[in-house]
FIFIMAR-673032 format. One line per 4 residues: for each residue x, y, z of C-alpha. Coordinates in Angstrom, 2 decimals, always signed. Layout:
BEGIN
X/Y/Z; ... $
***
This chain:
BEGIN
+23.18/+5.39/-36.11; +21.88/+8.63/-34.95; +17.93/+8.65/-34.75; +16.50/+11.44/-37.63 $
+14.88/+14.38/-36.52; +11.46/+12.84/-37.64; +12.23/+9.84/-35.32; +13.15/+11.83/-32.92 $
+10.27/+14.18/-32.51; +8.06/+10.94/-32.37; +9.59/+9.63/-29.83; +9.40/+13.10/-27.68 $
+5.79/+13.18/-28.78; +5.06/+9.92/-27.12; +2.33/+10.02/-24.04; +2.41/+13.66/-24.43 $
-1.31/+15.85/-23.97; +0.31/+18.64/-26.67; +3.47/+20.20/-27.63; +3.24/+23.77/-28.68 $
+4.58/+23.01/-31.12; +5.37/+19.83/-33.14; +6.93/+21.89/-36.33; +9.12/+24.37/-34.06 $
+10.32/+21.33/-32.23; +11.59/+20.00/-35.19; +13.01/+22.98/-36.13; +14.71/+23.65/-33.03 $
+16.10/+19.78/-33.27; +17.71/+20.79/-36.13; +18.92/+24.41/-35.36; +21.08/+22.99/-32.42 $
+22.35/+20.07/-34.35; +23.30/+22.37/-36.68; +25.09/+24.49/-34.58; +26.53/+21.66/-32.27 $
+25.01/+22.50/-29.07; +22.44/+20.90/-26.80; +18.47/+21.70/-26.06; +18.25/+22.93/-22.71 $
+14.84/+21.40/-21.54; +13.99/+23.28/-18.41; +11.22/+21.49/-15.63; +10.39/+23.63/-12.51 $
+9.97/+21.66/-9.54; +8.31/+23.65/-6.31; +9.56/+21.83/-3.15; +6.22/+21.95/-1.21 $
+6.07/+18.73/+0.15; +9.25/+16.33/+0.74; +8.36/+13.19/-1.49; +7.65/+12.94/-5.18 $
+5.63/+10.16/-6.28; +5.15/+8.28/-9.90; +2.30/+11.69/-11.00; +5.58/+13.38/-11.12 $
+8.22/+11.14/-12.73; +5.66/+11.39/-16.00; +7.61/+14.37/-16.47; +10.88/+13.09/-15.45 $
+10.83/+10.40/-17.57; +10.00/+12.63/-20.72; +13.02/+15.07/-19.45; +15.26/+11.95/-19.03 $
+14.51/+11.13/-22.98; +15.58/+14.42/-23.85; +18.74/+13.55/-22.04; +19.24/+10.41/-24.00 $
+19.07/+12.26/-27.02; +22.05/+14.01/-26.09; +20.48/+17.28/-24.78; +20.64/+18.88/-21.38 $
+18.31/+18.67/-18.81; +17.97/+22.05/-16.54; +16.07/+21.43/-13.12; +15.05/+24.96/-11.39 $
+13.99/+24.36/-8.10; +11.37/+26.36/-6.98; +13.11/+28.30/-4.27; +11.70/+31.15/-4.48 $
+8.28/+30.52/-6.39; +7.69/+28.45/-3.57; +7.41/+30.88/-1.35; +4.28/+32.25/-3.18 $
+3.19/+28.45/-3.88; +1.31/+27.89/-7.39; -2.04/+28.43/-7.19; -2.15/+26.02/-9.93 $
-5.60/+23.33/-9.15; -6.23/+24.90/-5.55; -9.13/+26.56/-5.31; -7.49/+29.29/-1.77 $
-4.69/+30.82/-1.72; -1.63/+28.84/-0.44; +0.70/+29.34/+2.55; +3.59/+30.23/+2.06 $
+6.89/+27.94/+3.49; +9.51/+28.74/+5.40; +12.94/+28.73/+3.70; +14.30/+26.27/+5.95 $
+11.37/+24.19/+4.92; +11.87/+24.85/+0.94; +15.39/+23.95/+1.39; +14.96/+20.49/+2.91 $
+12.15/+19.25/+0.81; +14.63/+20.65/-2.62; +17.47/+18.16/-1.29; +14.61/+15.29/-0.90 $
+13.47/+16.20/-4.53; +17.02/+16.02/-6.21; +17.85/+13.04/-4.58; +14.70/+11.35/-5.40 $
+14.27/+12.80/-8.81; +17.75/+11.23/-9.35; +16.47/+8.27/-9.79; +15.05/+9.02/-13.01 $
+17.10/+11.16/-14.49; +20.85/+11.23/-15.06; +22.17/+12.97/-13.40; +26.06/+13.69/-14.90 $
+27.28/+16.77/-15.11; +27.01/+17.31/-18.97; +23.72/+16.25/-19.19; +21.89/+18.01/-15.88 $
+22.41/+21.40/-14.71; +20.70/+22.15/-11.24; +19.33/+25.81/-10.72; +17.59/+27.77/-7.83 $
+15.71/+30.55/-9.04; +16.33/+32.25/-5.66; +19.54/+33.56/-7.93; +17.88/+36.17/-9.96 $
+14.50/+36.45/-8.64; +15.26/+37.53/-5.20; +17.94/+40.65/-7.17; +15.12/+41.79/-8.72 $
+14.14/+45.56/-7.31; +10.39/+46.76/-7.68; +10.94/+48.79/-10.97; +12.03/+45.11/-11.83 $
+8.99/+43.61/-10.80; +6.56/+46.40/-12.27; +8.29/+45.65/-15.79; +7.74/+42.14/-15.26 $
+4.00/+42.33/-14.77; +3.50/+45.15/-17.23; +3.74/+42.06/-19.85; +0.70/+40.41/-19.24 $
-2.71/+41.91/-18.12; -5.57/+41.03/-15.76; -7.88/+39.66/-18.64; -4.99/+37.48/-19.44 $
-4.11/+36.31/-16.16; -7.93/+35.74/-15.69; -8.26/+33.53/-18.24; -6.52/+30.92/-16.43 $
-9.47/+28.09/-15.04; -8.33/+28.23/-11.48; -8.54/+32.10/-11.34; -11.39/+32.18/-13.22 $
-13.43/+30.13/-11.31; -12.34/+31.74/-7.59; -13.12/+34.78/-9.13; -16.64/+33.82/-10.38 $
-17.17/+32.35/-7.11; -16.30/+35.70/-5.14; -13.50/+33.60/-3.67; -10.47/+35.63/-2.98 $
-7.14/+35.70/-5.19; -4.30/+37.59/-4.12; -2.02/+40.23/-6.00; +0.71/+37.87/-5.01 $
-0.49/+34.95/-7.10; -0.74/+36.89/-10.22; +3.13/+37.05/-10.30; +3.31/+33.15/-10.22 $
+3.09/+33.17/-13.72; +4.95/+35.36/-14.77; +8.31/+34.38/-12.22; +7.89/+31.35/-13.64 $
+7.80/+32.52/-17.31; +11.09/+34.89/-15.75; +13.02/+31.82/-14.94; +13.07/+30.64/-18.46 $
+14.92/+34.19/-20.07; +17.44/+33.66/-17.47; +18.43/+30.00/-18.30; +17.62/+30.66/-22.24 $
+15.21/+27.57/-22.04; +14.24/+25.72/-25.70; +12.01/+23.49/-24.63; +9.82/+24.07/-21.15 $
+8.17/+20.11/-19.56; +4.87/+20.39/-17.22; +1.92/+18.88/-16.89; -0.96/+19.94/-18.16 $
-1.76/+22.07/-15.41; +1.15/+24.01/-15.86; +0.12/+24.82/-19.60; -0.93/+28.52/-18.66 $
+2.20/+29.01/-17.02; +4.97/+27.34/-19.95; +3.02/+29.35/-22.43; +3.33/+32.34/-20.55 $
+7.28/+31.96/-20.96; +7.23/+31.84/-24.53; +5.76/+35.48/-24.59; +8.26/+36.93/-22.08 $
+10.81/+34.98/-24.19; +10.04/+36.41/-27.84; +9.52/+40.32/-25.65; +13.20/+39.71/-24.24 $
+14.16/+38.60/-28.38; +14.79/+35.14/-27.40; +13.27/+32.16/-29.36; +10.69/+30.99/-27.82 $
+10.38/+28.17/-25.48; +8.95/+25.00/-27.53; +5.97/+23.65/-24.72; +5.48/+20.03/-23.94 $
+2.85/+19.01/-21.69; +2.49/+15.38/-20.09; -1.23/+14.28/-18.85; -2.05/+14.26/-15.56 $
-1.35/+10.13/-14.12; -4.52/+9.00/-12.29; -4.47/+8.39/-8.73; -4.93/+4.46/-7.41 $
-8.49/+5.11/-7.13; -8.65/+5.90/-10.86; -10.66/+9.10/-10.12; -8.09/+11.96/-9.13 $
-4.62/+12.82/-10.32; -2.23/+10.91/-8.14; -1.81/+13.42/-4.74; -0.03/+12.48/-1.57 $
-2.96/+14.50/+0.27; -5.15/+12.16/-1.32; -3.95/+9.14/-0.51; -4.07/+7.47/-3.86 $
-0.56/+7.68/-4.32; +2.72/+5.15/-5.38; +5.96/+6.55/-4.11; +9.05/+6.66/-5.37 $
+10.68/+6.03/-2.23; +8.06/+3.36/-1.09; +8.94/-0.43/-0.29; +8.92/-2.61/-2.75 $
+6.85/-4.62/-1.12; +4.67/-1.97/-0.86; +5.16/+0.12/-4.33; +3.76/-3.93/-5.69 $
+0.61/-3.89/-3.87; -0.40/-0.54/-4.82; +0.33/-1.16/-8.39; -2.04/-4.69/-8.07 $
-4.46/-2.53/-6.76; -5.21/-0.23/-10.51; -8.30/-1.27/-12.65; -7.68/-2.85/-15.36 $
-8.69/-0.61/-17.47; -5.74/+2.03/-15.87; -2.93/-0.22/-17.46; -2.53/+1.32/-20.59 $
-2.01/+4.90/-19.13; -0.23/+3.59/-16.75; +2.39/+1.80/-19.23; +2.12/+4.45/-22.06 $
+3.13/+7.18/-18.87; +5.47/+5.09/-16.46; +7.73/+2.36/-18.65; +9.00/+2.27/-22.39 $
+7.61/-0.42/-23.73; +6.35/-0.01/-27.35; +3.13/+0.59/-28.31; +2.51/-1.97/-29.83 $
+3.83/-4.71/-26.77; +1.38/-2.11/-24.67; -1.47/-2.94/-26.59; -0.61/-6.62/-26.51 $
-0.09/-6.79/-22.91; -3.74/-4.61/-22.32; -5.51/-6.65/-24.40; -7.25/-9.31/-22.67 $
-7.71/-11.82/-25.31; -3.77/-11.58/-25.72; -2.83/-11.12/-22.09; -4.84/-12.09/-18.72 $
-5.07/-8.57/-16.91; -3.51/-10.20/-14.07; -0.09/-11.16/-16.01; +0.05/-8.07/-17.30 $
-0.43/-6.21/-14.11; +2.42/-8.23/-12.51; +4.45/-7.41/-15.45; +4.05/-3.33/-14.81 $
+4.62/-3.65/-11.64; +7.66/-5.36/-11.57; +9.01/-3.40/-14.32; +8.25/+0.13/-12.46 $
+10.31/-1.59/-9.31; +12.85/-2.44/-11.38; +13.71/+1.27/-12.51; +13.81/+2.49/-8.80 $
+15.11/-0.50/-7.53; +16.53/-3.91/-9.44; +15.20/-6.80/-10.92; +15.66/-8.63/-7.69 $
+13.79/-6.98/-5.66; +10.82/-6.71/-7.73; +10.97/-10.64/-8.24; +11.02/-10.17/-4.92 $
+7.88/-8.67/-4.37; +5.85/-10.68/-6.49; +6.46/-13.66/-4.76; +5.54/-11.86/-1.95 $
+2.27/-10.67/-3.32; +1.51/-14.09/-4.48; +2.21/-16.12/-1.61; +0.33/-13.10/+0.76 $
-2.33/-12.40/-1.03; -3.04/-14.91/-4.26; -2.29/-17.49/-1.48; -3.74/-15.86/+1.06 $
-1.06/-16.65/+3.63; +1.23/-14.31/+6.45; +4.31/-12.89/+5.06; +7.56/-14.57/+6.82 $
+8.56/-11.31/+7.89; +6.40/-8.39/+9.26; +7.00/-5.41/+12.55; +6.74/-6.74/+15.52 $
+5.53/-4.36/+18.54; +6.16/-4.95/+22.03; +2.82/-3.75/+24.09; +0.95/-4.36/+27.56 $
-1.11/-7.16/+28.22; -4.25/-4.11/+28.69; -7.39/-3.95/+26.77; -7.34/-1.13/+24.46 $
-9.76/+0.26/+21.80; -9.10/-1.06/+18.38; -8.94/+2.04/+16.50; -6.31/+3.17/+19.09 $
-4.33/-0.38/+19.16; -3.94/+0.25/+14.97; -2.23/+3.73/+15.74; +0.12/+1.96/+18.38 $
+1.17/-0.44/+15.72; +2.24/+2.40/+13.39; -0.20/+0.89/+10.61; -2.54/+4.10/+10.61 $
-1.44/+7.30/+10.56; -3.85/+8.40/+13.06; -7.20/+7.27/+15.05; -9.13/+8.45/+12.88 $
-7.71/+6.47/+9.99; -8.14/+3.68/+12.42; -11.77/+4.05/+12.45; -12.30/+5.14/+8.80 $
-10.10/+1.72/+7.85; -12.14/-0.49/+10.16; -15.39/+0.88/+8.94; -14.13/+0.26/+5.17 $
-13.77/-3.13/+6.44; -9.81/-3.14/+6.16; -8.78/-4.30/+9.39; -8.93/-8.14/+10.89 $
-7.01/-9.72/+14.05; -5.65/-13.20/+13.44; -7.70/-12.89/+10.74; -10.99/-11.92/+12.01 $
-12.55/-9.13/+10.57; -12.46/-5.75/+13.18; -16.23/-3.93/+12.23; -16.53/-1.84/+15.83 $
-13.79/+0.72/+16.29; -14.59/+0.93/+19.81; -13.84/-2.56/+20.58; -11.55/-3.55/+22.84 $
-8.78/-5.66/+22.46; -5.96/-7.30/+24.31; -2.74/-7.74/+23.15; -1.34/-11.57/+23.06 $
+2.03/-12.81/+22.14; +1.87/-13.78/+18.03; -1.63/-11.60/+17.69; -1.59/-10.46/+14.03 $
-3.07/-7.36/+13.10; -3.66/-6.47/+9.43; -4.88/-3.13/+7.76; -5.36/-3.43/+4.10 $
-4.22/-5.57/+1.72; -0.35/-5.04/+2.45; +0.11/-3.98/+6.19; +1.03/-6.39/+8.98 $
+2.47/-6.45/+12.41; +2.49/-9.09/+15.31; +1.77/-8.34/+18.87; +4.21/-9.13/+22.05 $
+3.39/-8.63/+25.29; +5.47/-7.17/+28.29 $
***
């Protein structure tokens, strides 16, 4: 039996920040079923970097609900928008990509954010706003900003605060906004997803909306999901990211590593588990933190992967780290028999990124060889046949020699 409207606008209202608003989003729920026609839920996605990680399948998830319900879900990549980049929580302006670049980080993001959503014809339509942005002429582009002014556009933190600070904030990034706002009169959006630093920019499409006589976008923002080191909003320049292309083995660790007192975002944002089972499972007189950990992390493996392979990485956490034994399997790197510096030897392994990670992780105390504990990165070492080198809690690799 279909869900009613009331049930469904609590279920779209779950984990949300706000939704501009509840009583239009009921009434558009009912206008289409009325007139036998989907939502069209937009979500602009700016391909600036190649990977997307869990902060951004908050949104996904809520878009893939939509979809459930029957509705359609319309993904505009960023094509063009990009070029400008969104000035959205940067403090300087951002560089602008290359094409070439945009393009190959957009097929990364479909494939990726595939995983989430579904991703049939009738219930995702794919858009690059390259198609009407790049036809507009200047006259175009003089109407466009003509709908908002400075005071406006100043009212948004990030400007705000570069411009209280004397820092400087180009022309350029003023029309952000409002592209963004353009894209959803072309695609007749009902309903616009962000996060809740895009809340300046969905709301902006409503007015540009109701000035072109179209109904106005309904606005649903998602919070912001907290980074592993449950101080910043998850960022792959940070570091405190879970991807969604990471190993399992990996993606388990990570998720083991969250205070305990992360959980309930974390479930409320990244499964669908009641609320009520939620506050079971992060309550710990009903649940040891520790079971219930496990049991989030195995169930966010199991929507990017299967069931096996997050089994799979729990007994591989336990018997690693709860056990404190070697995995069975880990790289192994074929090196000479030389004395080289520690910090350098970690880089030739692949398990930093580079020597300076090497030292930062050794001087965080991250880093042991056949399990003693590395604290100079200046040391030298020499590689032997079966040395183990560890970095963190979930990166291994043996040593042979040539």
């Amino acid at each position: 039996m279909a869900a009613s409207i009331a049930e469904q606008v609590q279920l779209l209202k779950r984990g949300t920040a706000e939704v501009f608003t509840e009583g239009e989003l009921a009434d558009r729920l009912t206008r289409v079923a009325r007139e036998g026609r989907q939502l069209r839920v937009k979500l602009g996605l700016d391909p600036t970097s190649p990977d997307i990680h869990l902060g951004h399948t908050v949104v996904l998830r809520k878009m893939r609900q939509f979809q459930d319900l029957g509705h359609k879900a319309v993904l505009i990549i960023g094509d063009y928008t990009a070029r400008i980049g969104d000035p959205t929580g940067v403090n300087t302006t951002r560089p602008m990509l290359s094409p070439e670049q945009i393009e190959k980080n957009a097929r990364t993001y479909f494939e990726q954010a595939g995983k989430v959503l579904d991703t049939a014809p009738d219930r995702l339509e794919v858009r690059h706003n390259s198609e009407w942005l790049e036809k507009l002429s200047f006259a175009d582009v003089l109407k466009l900003a003509a709908q908002m002014t400075v005071a406006r556009m100043l009212e948004r933190d990030t400007f705000e605060k570069r411009y209280e600070a004397d820092e400087p904030i180009g022309v350029h990034e003023f029309l952000y906004p409002l592209m963004q706002g353009h894209d959803s009169v072309m695609i007749h959006a009902d309903v616009e997803l962000g996060g809740t630093d895009q809340t300046f920019n969905n709301l902006v499409g409503r007015r540009l909306q109701e000035n072109a006589g179209q109904l106005p976008q309904i606005v649903i923002t998602m919070p912001i999901l907290v980074g592993l080191d449950g101080k910043d909003k998850m960022s792959k320049s940070k570091g405190n990211y879970v991807g969604v292309t990471d190993e399992p083995n990996e993606m388990f660790g990570k998720i083991m590593s969250i205070s305990d007192d992360m959980m309930a975002n974390y479930y409320t944002l990244l499964t669908s588990l009641p609320a009520e089972k939620i506050a079971e499972l992060v309550d710990p007189h009903k649940t040891h933190p520790k079971e219930a950990k496990v049991l989030l992390a195995k169930t966010i493996i199991t929507q990017f992967r299967d069931a096996a392979a997050a089994e799979g990485a729990a007994a591989h956490f336990e018997k690693v780290f709860a056990q404190k034994e070697l995995p069975d399997q880990m790289p192994t790197v074929d090196l000479a028999a030389e004395p080289v510096m520690a910090s350098k030897l970690l880089l030739a392994c692949g398990l930093v990124a580079s020597g300076g990670e090497g030292k930062r992780m050794i001087a965080q105390g991250g880093v042991s060889v056949d399990g003693r504990k590395v604290t100079d990165p200046n040391e030298m070492i020499t590689p032997a046949a079966g040395m183990v080198l560890q970095v963190g809690r979930r990166k291994f690799a043996r040593l042979q020699v040539h």
